[in-house]
C-alpha positions in Angstrom: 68.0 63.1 -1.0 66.0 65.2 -3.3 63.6 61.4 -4.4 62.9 60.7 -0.4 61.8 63.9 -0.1 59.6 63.9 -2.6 58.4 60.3 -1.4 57.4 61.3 1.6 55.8 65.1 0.4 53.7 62.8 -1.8 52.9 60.2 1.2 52.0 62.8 3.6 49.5 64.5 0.9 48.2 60.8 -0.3 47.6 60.2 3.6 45.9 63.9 3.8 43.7 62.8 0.9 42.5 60.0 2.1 41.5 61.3 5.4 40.0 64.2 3.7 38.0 61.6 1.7 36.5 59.5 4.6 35.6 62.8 6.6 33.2 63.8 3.5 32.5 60.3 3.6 31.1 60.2 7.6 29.6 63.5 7.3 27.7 62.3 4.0 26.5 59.5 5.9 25.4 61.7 9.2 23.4 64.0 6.6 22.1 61.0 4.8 20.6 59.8 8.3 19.3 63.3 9.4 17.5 63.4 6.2 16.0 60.3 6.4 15.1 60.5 10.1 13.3 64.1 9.1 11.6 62.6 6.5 10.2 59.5 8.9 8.9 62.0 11.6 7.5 63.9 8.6 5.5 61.1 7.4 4.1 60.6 10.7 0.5 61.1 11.0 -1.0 60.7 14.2 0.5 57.2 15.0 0.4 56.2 11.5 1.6 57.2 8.2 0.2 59.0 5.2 -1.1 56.5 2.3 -2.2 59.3 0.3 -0.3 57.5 -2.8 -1.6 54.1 -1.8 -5.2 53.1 -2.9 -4.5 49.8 -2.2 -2.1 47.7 -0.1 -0.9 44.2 -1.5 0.7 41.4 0.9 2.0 38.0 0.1 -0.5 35.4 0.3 1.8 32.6 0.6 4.0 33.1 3.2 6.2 29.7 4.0 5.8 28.2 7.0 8.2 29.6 9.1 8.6 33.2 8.1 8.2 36.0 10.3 7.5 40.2 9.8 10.7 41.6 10.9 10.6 45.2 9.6 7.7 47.4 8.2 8.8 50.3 7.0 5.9 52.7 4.9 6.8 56.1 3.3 4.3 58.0 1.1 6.0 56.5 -1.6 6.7 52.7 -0.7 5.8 49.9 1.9 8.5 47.9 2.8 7.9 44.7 4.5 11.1 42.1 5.6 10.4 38.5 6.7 13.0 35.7 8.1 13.5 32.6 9.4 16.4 31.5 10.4 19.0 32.1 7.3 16.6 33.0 5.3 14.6 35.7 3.7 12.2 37.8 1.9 12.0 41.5 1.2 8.9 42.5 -0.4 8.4 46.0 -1.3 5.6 47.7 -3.2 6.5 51.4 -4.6 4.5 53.7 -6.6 4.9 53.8 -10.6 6.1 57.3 -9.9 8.5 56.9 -7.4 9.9 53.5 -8.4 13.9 54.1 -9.1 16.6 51.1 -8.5 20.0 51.0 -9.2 21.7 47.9 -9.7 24.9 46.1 -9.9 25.6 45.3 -13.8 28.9 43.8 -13.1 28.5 40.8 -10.8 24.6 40.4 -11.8 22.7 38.5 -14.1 19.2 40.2 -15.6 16.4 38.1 -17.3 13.3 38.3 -18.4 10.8 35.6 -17.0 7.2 35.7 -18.2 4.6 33.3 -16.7 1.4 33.8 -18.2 0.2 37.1 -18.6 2.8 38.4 -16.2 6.5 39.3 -17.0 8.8 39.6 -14.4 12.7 41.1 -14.6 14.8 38.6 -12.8 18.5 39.8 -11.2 20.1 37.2 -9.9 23.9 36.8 -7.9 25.6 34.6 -6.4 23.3 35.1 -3.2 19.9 35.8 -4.0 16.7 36.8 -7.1 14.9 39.6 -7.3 11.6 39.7 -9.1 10.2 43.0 -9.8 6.7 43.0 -12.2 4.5 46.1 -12.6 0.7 45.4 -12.2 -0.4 48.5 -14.2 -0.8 50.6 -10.6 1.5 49.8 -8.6 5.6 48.0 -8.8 6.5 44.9 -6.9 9.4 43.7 -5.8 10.5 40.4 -4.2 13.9 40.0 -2.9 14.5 36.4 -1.5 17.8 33.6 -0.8 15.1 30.8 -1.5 15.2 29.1 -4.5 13.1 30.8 -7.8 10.2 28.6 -8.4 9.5 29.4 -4.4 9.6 32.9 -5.4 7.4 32.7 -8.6 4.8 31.3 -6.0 5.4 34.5 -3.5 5.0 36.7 -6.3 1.8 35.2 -7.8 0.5 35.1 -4.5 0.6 38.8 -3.5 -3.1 39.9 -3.2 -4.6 43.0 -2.3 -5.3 43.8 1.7 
């Protein structure tokens, strides 16, 4: 009698736990949203959006045939710019050398080091898609993309200034 007691005193408090758990969860998530949605009518100005941090604004050249600007996001800090067609994509962002920060997945994710030229680029690779990110002294790139890497290496090289 004493054991299913104690079963179910310690299923009732795992059950209490993990409701606990996904309440901090959700109201991490609403604060997370608040923040950001504070900080995107903050960077507001009139219409458009401060580039103090920005001298100069790079794009990719050599889009494929195909692709099409879905998202534009800018932040003082980083321009964000999402293209697609059909399955698939390319994220291109460009960030600040002081801002830049990225976290990554060292489990299920292969890094290497490609260098073409004069350029060096860190590759991570999964199962689903590369990342190239490359530094050009003022500013860091990132390319994000399911195509295949030499098609990459090309949308990298091809980024230009605005």
């Amino acid at each position: 009698m004493a054991a299913i007691i104690i079963s179910l005193a310690t299923l009732v408090l795992f059950v209490v736990l993990v409701l606990y758990v996904e309440k901090i969860h959700t109201t991490l998530e609403e604060i997370n949203r608040t923040l950001y949605s504070m900080n995107q009518k903050e960077s507001k100005n009139s219409g458009g959006y401060k580039m103090r941090n920005f001298e100069e604004e790079y794009y990719i050249s050599a889009l494929p045939e195909g692709f099409e600007k879905t998202e534009d996001e800018r932040t003082e800090n980083s321009i964000d710019i999402s293209y697609f067609r059909e399955n698939d994509y390319i994220l291109f962002t460009q960030y600040t050398k002081s801002y830049y920060e990225q976290n990554y997945d060292n489990e299920y994710t292969e890094y290497k080091e490609h260098i073409d030229g004069d350029e060096k680029y860190l590759v991570i690779e999964n199962e689903y898609d590369s990342t190239y990110i490359w530094d050009n002294g003022k500013y860091i790139f990132t390319i994000q993309s399911n195509l295949n890497k030499d098609s990459i290496l090309k949308l990298c090289k091809s980024t230009k200034i605005k």
